[in-house]
N, C-alpha and C positions, 0 to 999 in steps of 0.2 A: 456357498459362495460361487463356486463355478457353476450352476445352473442361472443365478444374477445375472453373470457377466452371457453367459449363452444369449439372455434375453435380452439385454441389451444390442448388444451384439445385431440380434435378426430387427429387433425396433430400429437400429441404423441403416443397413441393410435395407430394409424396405422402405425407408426414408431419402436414403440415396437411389432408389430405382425406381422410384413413383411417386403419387401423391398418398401421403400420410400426414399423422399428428406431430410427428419430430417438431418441424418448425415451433409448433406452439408451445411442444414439451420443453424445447430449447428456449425460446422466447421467457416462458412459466419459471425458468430457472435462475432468469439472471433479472428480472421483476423482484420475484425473490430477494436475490443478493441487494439488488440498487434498495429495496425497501429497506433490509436490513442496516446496510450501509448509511443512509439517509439519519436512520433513527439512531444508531451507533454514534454520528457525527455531532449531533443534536444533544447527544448525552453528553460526549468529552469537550464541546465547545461550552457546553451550557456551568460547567465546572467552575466553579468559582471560588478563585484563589488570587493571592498576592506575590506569592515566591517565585519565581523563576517565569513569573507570567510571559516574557518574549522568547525565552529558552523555550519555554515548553508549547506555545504556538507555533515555533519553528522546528521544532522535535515533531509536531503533531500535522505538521502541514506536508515537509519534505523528508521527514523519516517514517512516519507510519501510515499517512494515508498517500503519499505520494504522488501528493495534487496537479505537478508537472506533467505526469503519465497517467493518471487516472483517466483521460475523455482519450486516450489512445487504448485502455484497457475496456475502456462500452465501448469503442466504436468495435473493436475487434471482436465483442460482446455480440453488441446489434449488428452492426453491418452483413453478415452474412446469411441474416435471416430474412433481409429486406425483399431480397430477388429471387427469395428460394426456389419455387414452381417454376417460374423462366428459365431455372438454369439448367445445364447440363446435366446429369448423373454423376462424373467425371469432376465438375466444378464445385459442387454440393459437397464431397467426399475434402475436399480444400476447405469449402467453409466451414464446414465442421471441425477440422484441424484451427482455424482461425478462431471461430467461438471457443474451443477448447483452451486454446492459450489467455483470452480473454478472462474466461471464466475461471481460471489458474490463478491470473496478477489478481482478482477483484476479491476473490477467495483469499488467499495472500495479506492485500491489504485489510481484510476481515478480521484475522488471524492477528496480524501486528495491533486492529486497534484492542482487541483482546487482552493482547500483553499489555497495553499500554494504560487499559483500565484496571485488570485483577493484578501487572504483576509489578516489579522491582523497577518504578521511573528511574531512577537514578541510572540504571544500568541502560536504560534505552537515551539515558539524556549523554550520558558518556559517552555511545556507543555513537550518538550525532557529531558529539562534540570531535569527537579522532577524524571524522572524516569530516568536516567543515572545512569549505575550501574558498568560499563566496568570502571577502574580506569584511563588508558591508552585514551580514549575515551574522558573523564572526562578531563582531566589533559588539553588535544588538543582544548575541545572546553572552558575550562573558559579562558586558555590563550588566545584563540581568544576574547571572551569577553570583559578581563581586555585591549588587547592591542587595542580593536576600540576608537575612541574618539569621541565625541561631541554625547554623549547618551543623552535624556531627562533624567532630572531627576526621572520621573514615571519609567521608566525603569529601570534604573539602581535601584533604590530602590528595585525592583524586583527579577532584576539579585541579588542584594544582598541577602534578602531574600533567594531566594534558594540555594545561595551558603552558609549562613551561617546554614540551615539544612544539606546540603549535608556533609559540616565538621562535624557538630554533630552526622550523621549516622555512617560517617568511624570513630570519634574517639570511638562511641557506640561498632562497630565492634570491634575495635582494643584492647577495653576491653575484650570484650566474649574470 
């Protein structure tokens, strides 16, 4: 493992002090992810159900692929490989830091749709539902909620639960 990271390590290094293959190796890596991501996306949209159909578009949009931040997580991707040979030594060592974080969130969102296909929806739908803060949003996915039927009863006791906090925040608000 520490001979890996050694070779890494001098492929940066000579990447940040001259011309070499990084760029591309970098470039090759988040091709990679966007394919995977693409075909990932294509699978859980392509999902065909009835229950909780606007919960769980809104679960899959703003809680696991993160559509808001996702063209902020490639540009941070792409962007610093755009100007790579122009730049500095000095500025190169920053893009790298920049694609690293990039390739972190995209990795991430990979990772959640993961959970979101092999493991416990319920738990990622709950996990939306606590932090739902959009009212309009709100409103879209408990209707979805309330109109699916044949919920266990674990769940639904749950769904309740957060619904009757999430009452108690906006009437909290509606005092301030």
């Amino acid at each position: 493992m520490q001979d890996i990271l050694l070779e890494c390590l001098k492929v940066i290094e000579a990447g940040v002090g001259g011309e070499s293959d990084l760029p591309a190796i970098l470039l090759g890596i988040v091709v990679a992810q966007l394919t995977i991501l693409i075909s990932v996306a294509i699978a859980i949209f392509g999902e065909k159900k009835n229950e909780f159909e606007a919960l769980d578009r809104n679960v899959i949009l703003d809680h696991i692929i993160k559509a808001k931040s996702l063209l902020l997580y490639l540009f941070l991707a792409f962007f610093p490989l755009l100007f790579w040979n122009s730049s500095l030594p000095w500025t190169r060592l920053l893009k790298i830091i920049c694609w690293i974080i990039g390739v972190f969130f995209i990795t991430k969102v990979l990772v959640n749709s993961y959970h979101w296909m092999k493991g416990n929806k319920f738990r990622l739908r709950f996990d939306y539902l606590r932090k739902l803060r959009n009212k309009q949003d709100m409103e879209e996915a408990w209707r979805s909620v309330w109109e699916t039927e044949n919920i266990n009863s674990q769940n639904e006791q749950e769904f309740f639960n957060i619904f009757h906090s999430a009452v108690n925040r906006l009437l909290e608000d509606d005092e301030r």
